[in-house]
C-alpha positions as CSV (number, residue, x, y, z in Angstrom):
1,X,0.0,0.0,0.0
2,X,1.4,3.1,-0.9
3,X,1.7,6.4,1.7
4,X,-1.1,8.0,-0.1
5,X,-3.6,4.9,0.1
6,X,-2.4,4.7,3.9
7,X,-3.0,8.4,4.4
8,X,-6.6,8.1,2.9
9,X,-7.4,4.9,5.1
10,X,-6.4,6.5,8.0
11,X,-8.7,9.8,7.5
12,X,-11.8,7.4,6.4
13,X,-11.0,5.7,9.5
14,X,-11.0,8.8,12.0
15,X,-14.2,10.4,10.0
16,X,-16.2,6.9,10.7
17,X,-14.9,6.7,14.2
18,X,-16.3,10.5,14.9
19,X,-18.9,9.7,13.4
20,X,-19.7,7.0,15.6
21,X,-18.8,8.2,18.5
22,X,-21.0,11.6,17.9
23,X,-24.4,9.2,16.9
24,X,-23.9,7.9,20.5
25,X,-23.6,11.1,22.1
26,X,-25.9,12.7,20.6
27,X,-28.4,10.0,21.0
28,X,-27.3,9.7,24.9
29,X,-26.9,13.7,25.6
30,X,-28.7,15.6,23.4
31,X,-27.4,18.0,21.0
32,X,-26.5,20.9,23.8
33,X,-25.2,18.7,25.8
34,X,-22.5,17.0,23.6
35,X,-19.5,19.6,23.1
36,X,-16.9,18.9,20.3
37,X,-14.2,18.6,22.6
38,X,-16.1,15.3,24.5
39,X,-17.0,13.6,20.8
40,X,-12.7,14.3,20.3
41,X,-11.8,12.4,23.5
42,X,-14.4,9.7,23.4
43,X,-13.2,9.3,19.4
44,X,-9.3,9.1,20.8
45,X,-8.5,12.2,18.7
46,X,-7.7,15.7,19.7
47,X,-10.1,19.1,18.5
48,X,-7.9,20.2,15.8
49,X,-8.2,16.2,14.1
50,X,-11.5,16.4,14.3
51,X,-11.7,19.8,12.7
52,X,-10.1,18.8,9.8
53,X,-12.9,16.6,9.0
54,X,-16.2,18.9,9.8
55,X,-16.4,22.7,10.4
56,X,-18.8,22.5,13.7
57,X,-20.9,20.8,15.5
58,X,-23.8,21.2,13.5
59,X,-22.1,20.1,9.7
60,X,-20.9,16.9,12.3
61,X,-24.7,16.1,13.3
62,X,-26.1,16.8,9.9
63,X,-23.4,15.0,7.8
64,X,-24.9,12.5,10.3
65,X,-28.3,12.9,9.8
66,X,-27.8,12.6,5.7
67,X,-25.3,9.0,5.9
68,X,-27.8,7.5,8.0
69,X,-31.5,8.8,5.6
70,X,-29.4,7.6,2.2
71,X,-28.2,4.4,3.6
72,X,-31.2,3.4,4.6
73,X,-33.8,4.3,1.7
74,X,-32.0,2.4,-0.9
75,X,-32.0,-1.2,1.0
76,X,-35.6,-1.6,1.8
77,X,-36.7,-0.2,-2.0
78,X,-34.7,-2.6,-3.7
79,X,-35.4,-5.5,-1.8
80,X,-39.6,-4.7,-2.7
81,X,-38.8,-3.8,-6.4
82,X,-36.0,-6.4,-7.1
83,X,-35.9,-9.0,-4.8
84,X,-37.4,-12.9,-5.3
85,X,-40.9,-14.0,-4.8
86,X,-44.4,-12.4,-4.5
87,X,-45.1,-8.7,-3.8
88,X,-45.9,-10.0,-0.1
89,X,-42.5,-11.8,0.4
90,X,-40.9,-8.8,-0.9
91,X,-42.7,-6.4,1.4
92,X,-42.0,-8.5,4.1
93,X,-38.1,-8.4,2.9
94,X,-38.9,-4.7,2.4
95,X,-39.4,-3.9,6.3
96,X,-37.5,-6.5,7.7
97,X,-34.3,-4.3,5.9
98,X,-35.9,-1.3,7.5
99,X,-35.7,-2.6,10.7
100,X,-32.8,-4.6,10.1
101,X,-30.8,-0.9,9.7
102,X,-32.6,0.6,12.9
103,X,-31.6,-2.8,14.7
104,X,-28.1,-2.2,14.0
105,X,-27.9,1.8,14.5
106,X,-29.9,2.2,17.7
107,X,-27.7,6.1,18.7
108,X,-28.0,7.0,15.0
109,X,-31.8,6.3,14.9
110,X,-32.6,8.6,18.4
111,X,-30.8,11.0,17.1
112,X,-32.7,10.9,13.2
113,X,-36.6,10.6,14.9
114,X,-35.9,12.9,17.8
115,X,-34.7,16.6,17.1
116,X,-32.9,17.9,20.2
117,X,-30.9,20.6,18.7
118,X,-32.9,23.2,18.9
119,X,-31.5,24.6,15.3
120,X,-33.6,25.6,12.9
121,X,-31.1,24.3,9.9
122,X,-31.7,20.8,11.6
123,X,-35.5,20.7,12.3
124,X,-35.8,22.1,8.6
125,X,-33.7,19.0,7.5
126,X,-36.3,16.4,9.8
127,X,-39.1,17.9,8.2
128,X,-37.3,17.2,4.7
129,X,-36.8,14.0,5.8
130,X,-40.3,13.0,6.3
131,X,-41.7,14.2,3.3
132,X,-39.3,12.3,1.1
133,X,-40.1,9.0,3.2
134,X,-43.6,9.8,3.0
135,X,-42.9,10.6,-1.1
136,X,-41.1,7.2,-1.5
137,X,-44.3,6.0,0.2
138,X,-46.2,7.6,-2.0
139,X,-44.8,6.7,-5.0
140,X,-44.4,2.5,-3.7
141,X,-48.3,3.0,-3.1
142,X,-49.2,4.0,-6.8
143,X,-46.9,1.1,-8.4
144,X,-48.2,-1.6,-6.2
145,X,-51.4,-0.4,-5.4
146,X,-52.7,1.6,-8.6
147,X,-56.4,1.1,-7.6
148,X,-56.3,3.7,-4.5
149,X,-57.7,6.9,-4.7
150,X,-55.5,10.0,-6.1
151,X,-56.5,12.0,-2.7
152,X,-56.0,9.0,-0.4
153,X,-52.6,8.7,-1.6
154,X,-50.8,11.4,0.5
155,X,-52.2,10.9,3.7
156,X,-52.0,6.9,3.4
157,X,-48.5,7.8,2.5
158,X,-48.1,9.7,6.0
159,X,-49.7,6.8,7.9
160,X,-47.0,4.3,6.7
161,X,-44.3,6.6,7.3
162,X,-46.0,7.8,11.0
163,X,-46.2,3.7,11.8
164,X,-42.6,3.1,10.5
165,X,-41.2,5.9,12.2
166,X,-43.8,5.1,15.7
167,X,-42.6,1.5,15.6
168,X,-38.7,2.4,15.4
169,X,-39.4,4.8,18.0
170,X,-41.5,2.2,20.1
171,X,-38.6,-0.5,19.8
172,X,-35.8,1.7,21.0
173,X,-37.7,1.4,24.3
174,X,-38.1,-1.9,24.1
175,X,-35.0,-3.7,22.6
176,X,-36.3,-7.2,23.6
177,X,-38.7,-7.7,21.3
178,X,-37.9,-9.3,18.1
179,X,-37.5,-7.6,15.2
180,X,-39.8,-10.4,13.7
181,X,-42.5,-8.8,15.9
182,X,-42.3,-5.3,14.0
183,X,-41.8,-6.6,10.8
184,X,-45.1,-8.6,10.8
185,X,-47.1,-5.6,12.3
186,X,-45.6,-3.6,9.5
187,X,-46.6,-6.4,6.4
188,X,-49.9,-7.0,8.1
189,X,-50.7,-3.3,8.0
190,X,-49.6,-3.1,4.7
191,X,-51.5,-6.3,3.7
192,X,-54.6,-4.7,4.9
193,X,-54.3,-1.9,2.7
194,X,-53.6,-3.7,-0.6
195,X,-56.6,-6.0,0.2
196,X,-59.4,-2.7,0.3
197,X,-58.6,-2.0,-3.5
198,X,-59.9,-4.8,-5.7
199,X,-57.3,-5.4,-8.5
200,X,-54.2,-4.5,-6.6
201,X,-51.0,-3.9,-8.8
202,X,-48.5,-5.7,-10.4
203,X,-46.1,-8.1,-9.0
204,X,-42.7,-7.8,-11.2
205,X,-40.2,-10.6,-10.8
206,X,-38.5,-10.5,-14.4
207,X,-38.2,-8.4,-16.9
208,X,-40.7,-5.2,-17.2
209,X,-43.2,-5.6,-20.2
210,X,-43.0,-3.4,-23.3
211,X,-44.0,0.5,-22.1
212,X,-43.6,-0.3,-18.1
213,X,-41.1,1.1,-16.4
214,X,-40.8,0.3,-12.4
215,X,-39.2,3.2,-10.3
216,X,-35.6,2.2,-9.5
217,X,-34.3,2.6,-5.8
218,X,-32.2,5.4,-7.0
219,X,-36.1,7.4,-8.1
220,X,-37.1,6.6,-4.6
221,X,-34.3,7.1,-2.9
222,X,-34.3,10.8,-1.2
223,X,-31.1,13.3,-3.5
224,X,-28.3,13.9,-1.3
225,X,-28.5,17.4,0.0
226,X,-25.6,19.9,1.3
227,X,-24.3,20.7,4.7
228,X,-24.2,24.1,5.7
229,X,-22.1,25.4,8.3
């Protein structure tokens, strides 16, 4: 390995281990209560290290915020558009991914459903962040479920996202349960929605037929935004 590959290994390794380190914090402290200088220490780096990776506090919890929202929408999408089986096995898959990412970032996922900041910039970025989920929603609902009502769409679209976003919130609290649990209360809700429209909508497993076009995860996946300081 050469110096430069070494050098850039070593910075992607300190930015994931301040990153990590400020999910937790954040999640256990708060926002006010987590000062740069404790996220250096508990990292095992000193200030100025850490400021060569993010300007501030805030660009540290929002760079945060925006890893966490991208990794997770693209997962769950692909396994309902492009994964094996029925339209029910893949929903299942679908949620059980969803889960599967809150499972295994319980500080990262306080810290997305619960604003403490107090910053304007950041609540303005959580309210982003729900209406692309409940878009992504939206948009899931008219491929699969093309018999629903044009009005019904949006607020059906904000019920799935409320009962994701509940449920995560609801687990945190309770890490016992299974993730099983959550994932079935998720399908069956689901499964109750598709069965109120009589010809729900198609199931695709191969290749699309001539003129249909399914939404990749990439369409349904929320754009990448900017930081600002």
């Amino acid at each position: 390995m050469s110096e430069i590959d070494r050098n850039r290994a070593a910075r992607a390794e300190a930015r994931t281990r301040i990153e990590d380190t400020a999910a937790r914090l954040f999640a256990e402290r708060g926002f006010a209560g987590t000062t740069i200088g404790e996220i250096a220490a508990e990292a095992g780096l000193s200030k100025p290290m850490l400021y060569r990776h993010f300007d501030s506090k805030r660009e540290l919890h929002l760079a945060l915020l925006e890893r966490h929202r991208d990794e997770l929408a693209t997962a769950p999408v692909r396994e309902l558009l492009h994964g094996a089986g029925d339209l029910d096995t893949r929903m299942t898959a679908m949620y059980d991914a969803w889960f599967g990412y809150v499972e295994s970032h319980p500080y990262t996922w306080r810290m997305m459903f619960r604003d403490t900041t107090g910053d304007a910039e950041v609540a303005a970025f959580h309210h982003e962040l729900q209406r692309r989920q409940r878009e992504t929603d939206i948009a899931l609902l008219r491929e699969f479920v093309p018999g629903l009502p044009e009005a019904e769409l949006e607020p059906l679209g904000e019920a799935i996202r409320s009962a994701l976003y509940g449920l995560a919130l609801w687990w945190l609290e309770r890490p016992e349960q299974p993730r099983e649990l959550l994932v079935a209360a998720m399908t069956r809700i689901t499964r109750g929605l598709i069965s109120t429209v009589e010809h729900p909508g198609p199931e695709p497993t191969g290749p699309e037929p001539t003129g249909t076009e399914s939404p990749s995860p990439e369409s349904l996946s929320p754009e990448p935004t900017g930081t600002a300081d």
